[in-house]
C-alpha positions as CSV (number, residue, x, y, z in Angstrom):
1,X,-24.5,28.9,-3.4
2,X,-27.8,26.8,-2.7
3,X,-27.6,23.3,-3.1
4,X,-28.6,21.3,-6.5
5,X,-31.4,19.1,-6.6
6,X,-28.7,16.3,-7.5
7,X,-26.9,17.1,-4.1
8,X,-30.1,17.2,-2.1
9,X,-31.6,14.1,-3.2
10,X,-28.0,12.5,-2.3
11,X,-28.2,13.8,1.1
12,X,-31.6,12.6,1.6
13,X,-31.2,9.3,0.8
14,X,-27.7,9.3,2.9
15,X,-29.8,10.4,5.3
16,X,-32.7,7.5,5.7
17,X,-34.9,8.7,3.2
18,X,-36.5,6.3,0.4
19,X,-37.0,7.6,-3.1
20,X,-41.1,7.2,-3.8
21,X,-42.6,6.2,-7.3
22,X,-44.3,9.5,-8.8
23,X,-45.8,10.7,-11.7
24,X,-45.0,12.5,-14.5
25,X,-44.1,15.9,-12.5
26,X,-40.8,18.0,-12.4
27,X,-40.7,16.9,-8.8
28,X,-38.9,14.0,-6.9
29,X,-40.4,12.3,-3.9
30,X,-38.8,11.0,-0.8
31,X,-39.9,9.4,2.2
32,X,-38.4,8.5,5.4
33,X,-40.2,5.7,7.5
34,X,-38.8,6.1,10.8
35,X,-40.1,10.0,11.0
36,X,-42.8,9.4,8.7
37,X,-41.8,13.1,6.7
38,X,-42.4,13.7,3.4
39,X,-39.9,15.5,0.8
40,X,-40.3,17.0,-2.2
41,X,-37.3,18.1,-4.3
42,X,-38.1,20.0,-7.5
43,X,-36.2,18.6,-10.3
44,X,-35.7,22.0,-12.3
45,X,-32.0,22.9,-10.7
């Protein structure tokens, strides 16, 4: 079974990754400032 958005977005931030401030979208984003990537977790699951 795939993972939830609630379980990615806990990993990510486990992980290094700073929550970003966004707009209105069904999407979440996180950022992680030692490896400079970007993350987009869809907030629909």
């Amino acid at each position: 079974m795939p993972m939830t958005s609630k379980e990615m977005c806990k990993l990510l931030k486990k992980n290094g990754f700073i929550e970003m401030k966004g707009g209105p979208t069904g999407h979440r984003k996180f950022f992680n400032p030692v490896s400079l990537l970007l993350f987009l977790v869809t907030a629909k699951t």
